[in-house]
C-alpha positions in Angstrom: -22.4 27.3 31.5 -23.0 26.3 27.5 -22.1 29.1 25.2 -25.9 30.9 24.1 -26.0 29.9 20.3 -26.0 32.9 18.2 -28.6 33.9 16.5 -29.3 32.9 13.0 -29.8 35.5 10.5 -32.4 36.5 8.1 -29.9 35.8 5.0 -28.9 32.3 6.4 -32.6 31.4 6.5 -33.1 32.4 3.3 -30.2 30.6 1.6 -31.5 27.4 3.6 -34.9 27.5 2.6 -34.0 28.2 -1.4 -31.4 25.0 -0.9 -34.1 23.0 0.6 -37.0 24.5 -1.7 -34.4 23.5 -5.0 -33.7 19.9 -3.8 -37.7 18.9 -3.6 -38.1 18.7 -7.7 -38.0 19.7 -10.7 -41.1 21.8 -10.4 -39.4 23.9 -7.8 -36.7 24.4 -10.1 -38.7 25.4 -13.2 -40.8 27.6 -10.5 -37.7 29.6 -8.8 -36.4 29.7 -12.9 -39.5 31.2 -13.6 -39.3 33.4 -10.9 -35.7 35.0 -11.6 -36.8 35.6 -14.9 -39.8 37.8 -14.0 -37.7 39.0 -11.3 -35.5 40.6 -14.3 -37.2 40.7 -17.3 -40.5 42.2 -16.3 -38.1 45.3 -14.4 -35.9 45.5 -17.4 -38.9 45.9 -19.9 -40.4 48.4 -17.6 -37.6 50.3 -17.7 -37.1 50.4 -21.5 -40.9 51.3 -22.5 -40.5 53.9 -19.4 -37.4 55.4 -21.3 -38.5 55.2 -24.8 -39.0 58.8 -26.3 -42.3 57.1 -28.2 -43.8 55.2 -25.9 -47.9 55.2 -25.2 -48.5 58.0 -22.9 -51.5 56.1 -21.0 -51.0 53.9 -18.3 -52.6 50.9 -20.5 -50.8 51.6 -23.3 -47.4 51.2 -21.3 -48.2 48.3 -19.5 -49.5 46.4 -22.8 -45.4 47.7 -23.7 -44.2 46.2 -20.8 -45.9 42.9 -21.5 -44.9 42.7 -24.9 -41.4 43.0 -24.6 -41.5 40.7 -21.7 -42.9 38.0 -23.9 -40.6 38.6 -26.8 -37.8 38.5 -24.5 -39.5 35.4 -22.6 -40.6 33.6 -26.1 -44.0 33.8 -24.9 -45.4 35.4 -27.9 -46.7 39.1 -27.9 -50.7 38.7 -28.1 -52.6 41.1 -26.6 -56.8 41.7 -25.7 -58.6 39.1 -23.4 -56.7 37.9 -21.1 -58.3 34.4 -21.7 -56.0 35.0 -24.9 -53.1 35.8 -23.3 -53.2 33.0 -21.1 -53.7 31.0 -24.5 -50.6 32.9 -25.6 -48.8 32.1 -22.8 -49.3 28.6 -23.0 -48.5 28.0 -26.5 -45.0 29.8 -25.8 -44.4 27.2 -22.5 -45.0 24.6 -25.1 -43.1 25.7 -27.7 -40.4 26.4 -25.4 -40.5 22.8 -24.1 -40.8 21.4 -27.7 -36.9 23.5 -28.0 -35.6 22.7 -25.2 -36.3 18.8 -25.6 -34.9 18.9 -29.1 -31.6 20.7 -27.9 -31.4 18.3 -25.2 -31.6 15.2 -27.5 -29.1 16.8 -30.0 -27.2 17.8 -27.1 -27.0 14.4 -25.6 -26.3 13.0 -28.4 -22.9 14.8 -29.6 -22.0 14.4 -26.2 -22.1 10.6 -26.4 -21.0 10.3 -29.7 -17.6 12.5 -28.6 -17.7 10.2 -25.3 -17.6 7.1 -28.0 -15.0 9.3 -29.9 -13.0 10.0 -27.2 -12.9 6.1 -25.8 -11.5 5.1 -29.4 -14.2 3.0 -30.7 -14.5 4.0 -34.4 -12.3 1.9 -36.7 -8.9 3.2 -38.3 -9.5 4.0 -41.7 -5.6 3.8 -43.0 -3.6 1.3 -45.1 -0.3 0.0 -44.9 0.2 1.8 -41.1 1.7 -0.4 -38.0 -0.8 -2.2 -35.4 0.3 -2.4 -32.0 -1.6 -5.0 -29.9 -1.2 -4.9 -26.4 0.1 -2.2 -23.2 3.6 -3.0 -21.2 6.8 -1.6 -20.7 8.0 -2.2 -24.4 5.2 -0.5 -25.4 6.9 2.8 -25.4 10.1 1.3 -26.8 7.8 0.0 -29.7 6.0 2.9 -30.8 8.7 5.4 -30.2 11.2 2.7 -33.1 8.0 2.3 -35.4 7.7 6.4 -35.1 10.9 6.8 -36.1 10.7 4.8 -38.6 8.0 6.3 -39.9 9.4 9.7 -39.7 11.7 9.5 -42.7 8.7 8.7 -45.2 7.0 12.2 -44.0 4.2 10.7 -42.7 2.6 7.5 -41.5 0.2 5.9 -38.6 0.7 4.1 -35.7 -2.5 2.5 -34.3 -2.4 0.9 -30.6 -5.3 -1.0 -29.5 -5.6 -2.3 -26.4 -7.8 -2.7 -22.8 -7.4 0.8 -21.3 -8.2 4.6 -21.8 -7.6 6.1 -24.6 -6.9 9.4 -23.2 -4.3 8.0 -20.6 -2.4 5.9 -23.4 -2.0 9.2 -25.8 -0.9 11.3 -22.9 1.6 8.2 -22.0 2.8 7.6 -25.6 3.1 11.3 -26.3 4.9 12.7 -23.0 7.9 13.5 -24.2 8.8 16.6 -27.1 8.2 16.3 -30.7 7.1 12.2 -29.4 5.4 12.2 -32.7 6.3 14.6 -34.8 5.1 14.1 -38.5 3.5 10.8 -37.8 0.0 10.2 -36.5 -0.4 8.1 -33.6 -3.9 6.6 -32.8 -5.6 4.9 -29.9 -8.4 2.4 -29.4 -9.8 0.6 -26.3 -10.9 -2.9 -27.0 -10.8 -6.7 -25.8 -7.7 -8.0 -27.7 -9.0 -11.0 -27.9 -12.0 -10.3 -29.3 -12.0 -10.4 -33.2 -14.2 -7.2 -33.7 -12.6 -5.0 -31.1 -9.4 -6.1 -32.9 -11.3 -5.1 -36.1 -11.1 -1.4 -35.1 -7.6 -0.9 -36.0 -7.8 -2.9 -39.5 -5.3 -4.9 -39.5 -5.8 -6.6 -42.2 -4.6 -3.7 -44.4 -1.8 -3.0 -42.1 2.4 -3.1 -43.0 2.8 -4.7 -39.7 1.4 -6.0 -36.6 2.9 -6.2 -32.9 1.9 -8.5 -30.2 3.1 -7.3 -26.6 3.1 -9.3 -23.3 1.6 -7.6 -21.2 1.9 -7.8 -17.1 0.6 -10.8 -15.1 0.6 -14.6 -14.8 -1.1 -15.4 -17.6 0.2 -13.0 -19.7 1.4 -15.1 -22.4 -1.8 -17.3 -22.2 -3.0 -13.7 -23.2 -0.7 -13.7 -26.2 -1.5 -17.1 -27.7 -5.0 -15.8 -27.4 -4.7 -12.8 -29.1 -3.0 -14.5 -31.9 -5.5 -16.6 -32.4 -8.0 -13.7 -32.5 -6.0 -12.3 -35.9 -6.0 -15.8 -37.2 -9.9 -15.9 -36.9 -10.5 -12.3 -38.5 -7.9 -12.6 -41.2 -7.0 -16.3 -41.6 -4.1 -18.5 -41.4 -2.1 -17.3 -45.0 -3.3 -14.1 -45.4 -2.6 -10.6 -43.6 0.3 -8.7 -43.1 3.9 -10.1 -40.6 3.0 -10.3 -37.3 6.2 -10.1 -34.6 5.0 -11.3 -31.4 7.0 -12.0 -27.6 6.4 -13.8 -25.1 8.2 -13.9 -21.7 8.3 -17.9 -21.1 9.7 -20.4 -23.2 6.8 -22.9 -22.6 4.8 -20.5 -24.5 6.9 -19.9 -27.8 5.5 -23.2 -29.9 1.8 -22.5 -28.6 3.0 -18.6 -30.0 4.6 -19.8 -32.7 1.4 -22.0 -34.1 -1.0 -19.0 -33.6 1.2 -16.6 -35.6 1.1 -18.9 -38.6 4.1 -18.7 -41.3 3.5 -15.4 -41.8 4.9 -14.3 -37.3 7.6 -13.9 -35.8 7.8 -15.0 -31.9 10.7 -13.5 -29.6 11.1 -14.6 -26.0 11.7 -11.4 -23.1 13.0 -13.4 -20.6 15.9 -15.1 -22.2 17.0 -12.4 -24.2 17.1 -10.7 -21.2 19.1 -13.0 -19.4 21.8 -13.3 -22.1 22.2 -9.4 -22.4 22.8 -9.3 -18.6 25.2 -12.2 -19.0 27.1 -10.6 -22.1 27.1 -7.1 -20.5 28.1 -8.3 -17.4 31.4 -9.8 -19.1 31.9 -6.6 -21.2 30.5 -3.3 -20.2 29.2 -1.4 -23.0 27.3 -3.9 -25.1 24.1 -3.3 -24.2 24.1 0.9 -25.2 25.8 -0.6 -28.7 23.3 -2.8 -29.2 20.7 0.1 -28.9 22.7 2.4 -31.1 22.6 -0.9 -33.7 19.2 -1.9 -33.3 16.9 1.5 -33.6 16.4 4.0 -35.9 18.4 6.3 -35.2 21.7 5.8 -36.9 23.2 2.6 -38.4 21.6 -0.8 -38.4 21.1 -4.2 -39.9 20.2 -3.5 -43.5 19.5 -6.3 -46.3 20.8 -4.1 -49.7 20.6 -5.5 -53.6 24.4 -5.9 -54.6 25.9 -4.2 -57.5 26.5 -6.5 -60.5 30.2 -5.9 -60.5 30.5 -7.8 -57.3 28.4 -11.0 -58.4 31.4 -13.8 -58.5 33.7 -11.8 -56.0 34.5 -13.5 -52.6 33.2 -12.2 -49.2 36.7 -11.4 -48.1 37.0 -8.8 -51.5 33.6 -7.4 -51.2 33.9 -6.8 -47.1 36.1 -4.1 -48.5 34.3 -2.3 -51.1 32.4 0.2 -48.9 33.4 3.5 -47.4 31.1 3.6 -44.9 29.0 0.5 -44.7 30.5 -2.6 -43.2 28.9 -5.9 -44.8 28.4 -8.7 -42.5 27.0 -11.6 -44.6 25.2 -12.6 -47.5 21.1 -13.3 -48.1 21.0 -16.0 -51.3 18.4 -15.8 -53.4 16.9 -19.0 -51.8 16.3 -17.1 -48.5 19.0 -18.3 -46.8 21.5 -16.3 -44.5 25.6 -16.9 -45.0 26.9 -14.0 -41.9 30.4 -14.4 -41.7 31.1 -16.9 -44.3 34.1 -17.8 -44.8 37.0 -15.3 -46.9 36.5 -17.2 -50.2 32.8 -17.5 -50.0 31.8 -16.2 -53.5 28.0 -14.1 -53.8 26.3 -15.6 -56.2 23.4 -14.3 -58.9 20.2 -13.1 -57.0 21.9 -13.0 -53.6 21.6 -10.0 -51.3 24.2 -8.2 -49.0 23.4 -7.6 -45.4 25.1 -4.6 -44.2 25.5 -2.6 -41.1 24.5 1.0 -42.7 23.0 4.3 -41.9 20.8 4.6 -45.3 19.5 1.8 -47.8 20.2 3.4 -50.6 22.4 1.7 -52.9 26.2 2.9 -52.5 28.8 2.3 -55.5 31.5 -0.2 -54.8 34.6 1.4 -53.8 37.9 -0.5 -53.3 39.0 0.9 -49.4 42.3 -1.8 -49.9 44.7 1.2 -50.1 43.3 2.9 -46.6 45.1 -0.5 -45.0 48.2 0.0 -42.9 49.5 -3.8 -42.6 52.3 -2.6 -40.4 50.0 -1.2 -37.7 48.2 -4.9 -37.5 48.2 -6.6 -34.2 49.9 -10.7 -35.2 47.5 -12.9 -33.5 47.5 -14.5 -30.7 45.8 -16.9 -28.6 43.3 -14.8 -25.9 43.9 -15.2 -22.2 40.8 -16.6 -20.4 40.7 -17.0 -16.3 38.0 -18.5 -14.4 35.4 -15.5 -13.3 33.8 -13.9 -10.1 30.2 -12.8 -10.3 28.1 -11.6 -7.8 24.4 -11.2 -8.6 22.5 -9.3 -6.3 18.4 -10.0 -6.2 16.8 -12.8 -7.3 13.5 -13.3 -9.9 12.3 -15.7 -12.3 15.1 -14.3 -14.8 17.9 -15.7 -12.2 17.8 -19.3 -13.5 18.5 -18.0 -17.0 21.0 -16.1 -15.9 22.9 -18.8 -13.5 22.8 -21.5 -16.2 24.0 -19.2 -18.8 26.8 -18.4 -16.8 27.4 -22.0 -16.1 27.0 -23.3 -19.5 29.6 -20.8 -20.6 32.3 -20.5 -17.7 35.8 -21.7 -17.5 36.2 -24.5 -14.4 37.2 -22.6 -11.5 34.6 -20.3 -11.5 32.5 -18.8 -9.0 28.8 -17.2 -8.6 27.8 -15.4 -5.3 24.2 -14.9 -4.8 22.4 -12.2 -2.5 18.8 -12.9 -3.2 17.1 -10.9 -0.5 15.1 -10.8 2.3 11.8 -12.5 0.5 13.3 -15.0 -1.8 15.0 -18.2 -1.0 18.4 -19.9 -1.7 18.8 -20.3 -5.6 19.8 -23.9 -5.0 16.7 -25.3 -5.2 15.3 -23.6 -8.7 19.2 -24.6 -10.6 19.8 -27.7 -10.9 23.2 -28.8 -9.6 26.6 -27.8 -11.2 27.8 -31.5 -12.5 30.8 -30.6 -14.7 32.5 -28.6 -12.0 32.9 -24.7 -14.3 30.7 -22.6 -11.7 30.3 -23.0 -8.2 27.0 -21.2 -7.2 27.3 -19.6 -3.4 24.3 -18.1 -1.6 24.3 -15.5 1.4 21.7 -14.3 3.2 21.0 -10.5 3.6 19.4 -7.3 1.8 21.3 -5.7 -1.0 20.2 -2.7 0.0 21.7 -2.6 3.8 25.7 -1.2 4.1 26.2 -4.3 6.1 25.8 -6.6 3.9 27.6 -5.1 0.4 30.4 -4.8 3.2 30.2 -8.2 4.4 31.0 -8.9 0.7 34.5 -8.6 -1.5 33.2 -6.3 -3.4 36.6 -5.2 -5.6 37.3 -8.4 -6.3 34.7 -9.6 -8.4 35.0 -9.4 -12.4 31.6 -8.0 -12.3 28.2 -7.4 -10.1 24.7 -8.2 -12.1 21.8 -6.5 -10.0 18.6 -8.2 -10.6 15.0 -6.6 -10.8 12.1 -7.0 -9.1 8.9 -8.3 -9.9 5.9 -6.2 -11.0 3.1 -6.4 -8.6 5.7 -8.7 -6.3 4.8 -5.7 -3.6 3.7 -2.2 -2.1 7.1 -0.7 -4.2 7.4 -0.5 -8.0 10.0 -3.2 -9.1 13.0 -0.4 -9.6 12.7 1.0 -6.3 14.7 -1.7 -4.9 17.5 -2.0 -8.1 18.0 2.1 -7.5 18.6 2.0 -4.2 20.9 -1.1 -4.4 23.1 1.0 -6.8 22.6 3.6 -4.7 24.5 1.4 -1.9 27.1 0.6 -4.8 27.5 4.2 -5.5 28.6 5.4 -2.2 30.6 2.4 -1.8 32.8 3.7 -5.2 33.1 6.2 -4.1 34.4 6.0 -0.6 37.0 3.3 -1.9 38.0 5.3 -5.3 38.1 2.5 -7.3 34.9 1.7 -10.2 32.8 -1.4 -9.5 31.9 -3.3 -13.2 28.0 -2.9 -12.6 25.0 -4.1 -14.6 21.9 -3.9 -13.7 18.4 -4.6 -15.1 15.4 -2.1 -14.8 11.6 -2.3 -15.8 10.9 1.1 -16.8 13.1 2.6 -19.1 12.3 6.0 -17.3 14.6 4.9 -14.8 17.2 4.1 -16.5 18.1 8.4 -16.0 17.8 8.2 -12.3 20.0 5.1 -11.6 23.2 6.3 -9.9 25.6 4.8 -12.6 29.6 4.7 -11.5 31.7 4.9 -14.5 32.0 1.3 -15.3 28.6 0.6 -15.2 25.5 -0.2 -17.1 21.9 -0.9 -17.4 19.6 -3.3 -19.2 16.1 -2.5 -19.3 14.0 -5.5 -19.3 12.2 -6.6 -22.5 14.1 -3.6 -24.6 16.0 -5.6 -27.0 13.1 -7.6 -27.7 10.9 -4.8 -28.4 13.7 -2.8 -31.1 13.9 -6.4 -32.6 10.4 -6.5 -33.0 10.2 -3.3 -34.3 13.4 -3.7 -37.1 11.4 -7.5 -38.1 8.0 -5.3 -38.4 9.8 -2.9 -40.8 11.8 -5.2 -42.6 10.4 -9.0 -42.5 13.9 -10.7 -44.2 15.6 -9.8 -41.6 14.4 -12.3 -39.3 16.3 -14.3 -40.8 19.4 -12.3 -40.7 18.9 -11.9 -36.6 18.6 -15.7 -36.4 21.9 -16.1 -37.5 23.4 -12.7 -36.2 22.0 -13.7 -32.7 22.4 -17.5 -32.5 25.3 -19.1 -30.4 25.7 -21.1 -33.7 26.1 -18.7 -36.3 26.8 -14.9 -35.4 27.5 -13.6 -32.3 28.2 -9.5 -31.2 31.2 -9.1 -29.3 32.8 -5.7 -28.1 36.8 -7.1 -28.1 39.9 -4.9 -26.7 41.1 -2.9 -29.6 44.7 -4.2 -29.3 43.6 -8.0 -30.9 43.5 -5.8 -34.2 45.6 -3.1 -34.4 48.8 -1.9 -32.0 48.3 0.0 -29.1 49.5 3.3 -29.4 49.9 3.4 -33.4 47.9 5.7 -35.5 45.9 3.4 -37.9 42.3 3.7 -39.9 39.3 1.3 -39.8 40.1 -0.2 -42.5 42.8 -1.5 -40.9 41.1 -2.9 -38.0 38.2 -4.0 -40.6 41.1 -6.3 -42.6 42.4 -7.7 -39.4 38.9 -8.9 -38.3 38.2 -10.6 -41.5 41.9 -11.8 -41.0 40.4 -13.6 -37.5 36.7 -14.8 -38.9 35.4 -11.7 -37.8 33.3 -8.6 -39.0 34.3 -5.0 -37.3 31.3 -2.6 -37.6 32.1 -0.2 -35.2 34.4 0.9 -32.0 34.0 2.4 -28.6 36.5 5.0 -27.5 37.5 5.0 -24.0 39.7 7.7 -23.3 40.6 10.1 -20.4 37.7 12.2 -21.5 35.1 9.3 -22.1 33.0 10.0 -18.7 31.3 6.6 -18.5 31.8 3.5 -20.4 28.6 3.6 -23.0 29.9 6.9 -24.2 31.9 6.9 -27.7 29.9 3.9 -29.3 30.8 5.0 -33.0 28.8 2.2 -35.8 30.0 2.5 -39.4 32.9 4.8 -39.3 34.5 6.0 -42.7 37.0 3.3 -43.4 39.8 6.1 -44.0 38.7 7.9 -40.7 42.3 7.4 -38.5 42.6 7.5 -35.0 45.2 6.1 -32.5 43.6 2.9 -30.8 44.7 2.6 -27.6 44.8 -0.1 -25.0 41.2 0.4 -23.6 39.4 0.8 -27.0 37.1 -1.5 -28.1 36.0 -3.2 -31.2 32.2 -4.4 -32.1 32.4 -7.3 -34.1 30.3 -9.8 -35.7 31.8 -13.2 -35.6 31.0 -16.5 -36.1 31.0 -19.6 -34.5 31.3 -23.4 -35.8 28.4 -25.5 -35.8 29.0 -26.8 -32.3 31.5 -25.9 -30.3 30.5 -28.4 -27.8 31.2 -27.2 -23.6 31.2 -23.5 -22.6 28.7 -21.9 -25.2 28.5 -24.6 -27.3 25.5 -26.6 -28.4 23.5 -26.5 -25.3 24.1 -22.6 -25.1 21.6 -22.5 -28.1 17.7 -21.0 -28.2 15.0 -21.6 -29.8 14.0 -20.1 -33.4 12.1 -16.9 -34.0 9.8 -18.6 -36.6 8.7 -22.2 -37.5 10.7 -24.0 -40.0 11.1 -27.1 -41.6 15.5 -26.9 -41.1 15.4 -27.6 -37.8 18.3 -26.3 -35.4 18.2 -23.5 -32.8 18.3 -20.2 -33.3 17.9 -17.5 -30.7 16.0 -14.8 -29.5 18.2 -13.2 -27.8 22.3 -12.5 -27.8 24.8 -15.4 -27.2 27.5 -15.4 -24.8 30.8 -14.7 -26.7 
């Protein structure tokens, strides 16, 4: 038998038929409005002329009380007689009251549109000589967070990011972290970027800089050119401020490169990346120098007016006039860069240094000659070099880089395992084939991430393991889900052998670069991050694209971290100095060192730039030097002239020069 349905109650009813008496109109809603406020003012009136000490003693007079103070209270005005005139009265205070309310809604509605528009970042920037950022990826935070500090040591400055998204979502991204912007205001605005006027909003035209960044997606770079050609229609081809601009494809960079105009700077991602995973992979540890060298933070690539007393003194003399500045190279007064010259290379009248320092300002010449202990220098010596194991884990579009850099540059005999995955293919048909014989290229099938098949694998006897990234949007994951738990696998596997695996792996998000489970000889690269603290260093200092031209090209400069014991003798007590005059001594430049010590945890750890050229240490056998170096003009073979890239700006010299760091 059905459950009897309980009776509804009295209260129920009521609250239904007010719901269903409120959703007919408005008029029901004014009228039950109306109704609660008789329903308490008229009481409440009442009360007060019932309770007042001097109120009309006859019925009449009290009521005409109670209606008067209802009115006042109601806005209804306070007339009193006929009631033909109080329903006149009455209806002049309904109007009235409507006439209000309207205009408070208009003013209302309007403030709360204008803050909408406000708050979606569509007025224009109203600054001078602040930094444009154009464009939302992963470098983004790498950008703003270098142009910030940058900014910082002035006092004060603007940052100004435009680009296709929510305001309030990109300041609550850009400003996560503590004191993310300190004494420098960052500003947001949502616009096309390829649409001159939205691009208008942050006035770049009276800008210091402005930044192009790829975003995600196949046509991303198509996106780029685009945008470029957006500031070349708002501020023309010659005029403006530098623009630094990347792209993640190398069929893009003369499309780039012809938007920009004379006055950009194009980088490539993809390649850069490729040859910091290929130069980290052969020594550990370059990658976190090259972040301590290329941000804000502590010592970088400076171009610094010389002191007259060193016009007509040769490189070799002048590399050793600074306490704690190392000088890399020369700027002539013609523009053009000399790093490494050779010993007897004389700086000439209007040249410029270019220095690794901590601060700009001009330091006096000091002669550090007598800090050198010639007894404690290494003789030299050719370098042993043995054909290579790699094993690279994963496979994206970044892999081809990556295999014919390290064919171009290994010794014959070597050998390149591949893992690519479940989803991706062989890498034998997207490399060409091997024809002089240096690299053989082996593929195995499996997942990186399953025990089985890092055990299938000679894990310990490789030189070094490169784990590749995914690709955004490539599926359900996000791309460093499958890199973590790869080094997760690699982890455990260090662990139960107690021995260190050489590890470098590349990530998307530099937020993950603190969860990945690191063994203590390994490293990350985070995809797109050298590109972006280049970018920011050109923004802030256009001469010295130039300077990374050379510094980074396979044919002039290269960054190296070399075994301390090329310099100086294990075990000896000895001072930078030292180690600087035995560099020059070898064609190089030592700008810094990275201990590596019982107490050094991990292998990034100890990166010192600039030391004091008295400081003295004992070097011992697994210290390392960071030196800048230079090649010949063609070296021809491994890393020779093929190994070059492509310029960061148009010019008429022709030649390569890179965009990202050579193989040394």
């Amino acid at each position: 038998m059905a459950e009897r349905q309980r009776p509804t109650s009295l209260r129920d009813r009521a609250r239904y038929l007010f719901d269903r008496t409120l959703a007919r109109s408005t008029g029901a809603l004014l009228g039950w409005l109306a109704v609660g406020c008789l329903a308490i003012v008229v009481p409440v009136s009442a009360l007060l002329v019932w309770t007042d000490p001097d109120a009309p003693r006859s019925l009449s007079g009290r009521l005409t009380a109670v209606w008067r103070t209802s009115a006042e209270t109601l806005r209804l005005g306070g007339v009193t007689g006929a009631p033909l005139r109080m329903l006149l009265s009455v209806l002049l205070g309904l109007i009235t009251l409507l006439c209000v309310s309207t205009l408070v809604g208009v003013i209302t509605t309007g403030l709360g549109d204008r803050l909408t528009e406000l708050r979606r970042g569509r007025s224009t920037v109203l600054e001078r000589d602040h930094a444009v950022v154009l464009g939302w990826s992963d470098q983004v935070f790498t950008v703003v967070g270098e142009l910030i500090a940058a900014r910082a040591d002035r006092g004060r400055g603007v940052v100004a990011v435009l680009a296709d998204r929510d305001t309030a979502e990109m300041e609550a991204s850009l400003t996560a972290g503590p004191d993310a912007v300190g004494a420098v205001r960052l500003v947001c605005r949502t616009g096309s970027l390829t649409d001159p006027e939205a691009l208008g909003l942050v006035t770049p035209d009276a800008a210091a800089s402005v930044l192009v960044l790829p975003a995600e997606g196949a046509d991303a770079d198509l996106e780029v050119v685009r945008i470029l050609l957006a500031l070349r229609a708002l501020l023309g081809v010659r005029t403006g401020p530098p623009v630094v601009a990347a792209v993640r494809d190398e069929r893009y960079l003369s499309a780039a490169r012809l938007a920009a105009g004379p006055r950009g700077t194009v980088l490539e991602t993809d390649l850069t990346t490729a040859r910091l995973l290929v130069q980290s992979a052969r020594r550990p540890g370059l990658s976190a120098a090259l972040r301590d060298l290329l941000d804000f933070a502590g010592a970088e690539f400076r171009v610094v007016d010389a002191a007259d007393s060193l016009v007509g003194l040769p490189f070799a003399e002048i590399a050793s006039c600074f306490e704690v500045s190392c000088v890399v190279g020369f700027l002539t007064a013609d523009g053009r860069p000399l790093i490494v010259p050779p010993p007897g290379t004389v700086l000439g009248p209007g040249d410029r240094l270019v220095v690794v320092a901590r601060d700009a300002s001009p330091v006096p010449p000091v002669d550090c000659r007598a800090y050198v202990d010639r007894t404690a220098v290494a003789p030299p010596g050719p370098r042993p070099e043995e054909p290579s194991r790699v094993l690279l884990l994963g496979w994206n579009r970044r892999a081809p880089l990556v295999v014919d850099l390290l064919r171009r540059t290994a010794l014959p005999g070597s050998r390149l395992d591949v893992v690519t995955g479940p989803d991706a293919g062989p890498p034998r048909p997207v490399t060409p084939p091997d024809e002089s014989g240096r690299l053989d290229v082996v593929h195995h099938p499996g997942d990186p991430i399953r025990p089985e098949t890092l055990r299938a694998l000679d894990l310990f006897g490789y030189d070094s393991v490169v784990v590749s990234a995914g690709e955004v949007g490539a599926g359900p994951e996000r791309p460093d889900d499958r890199t973590l738990l790869t080094l997760l696998m690699l982890r455990s596997l260090e662990e139960e052998v107690g021995r260190a695996l050489p590890v470098v792996a590349e990530l998307c998000d530099h937020r993950s670069r603190a969860l990945a489970p690191l063994g203590p000889a390994s490293d990350t690269v985070v995809r797109g991050e050298l590109t972006a603290l280049l970018m920011t260093q050109i923004s802030q200092s256009p001469e010295l694209a130039v300077v990374f031209e050379e510094v980074f090209a396979a044919r002039g400069g290269a960054l190296a971290l070399r075994p301390a014991g090329h310099y100086v003798l294990p075990g000896r007590e000895a001072s930078f100095a030292t180690v600087v005059a035995a560099a020059l001594e070898r064609g190089e430049c030592a700008i810094g060192y990275r201990a590596h010590g019982p107490r050094t945890a991990r292998r990034d750890d100890g990166v010192r730039l600039c030391p004091h050229k008295a400081e003295r240490r004992v070097w011992g056998t697994g210290d390392e030097v960071l030196v800048v170096w230079a090649g010949p003009a063609d070296r021809g073979g491994a890393g020779g002239a093929d190994d070059r890239v492509p310029r960061m700006r148009r010019s008429h010299e022709g030649g390569d020069s890179p965009a990202g760091v050579p193989l040394g």
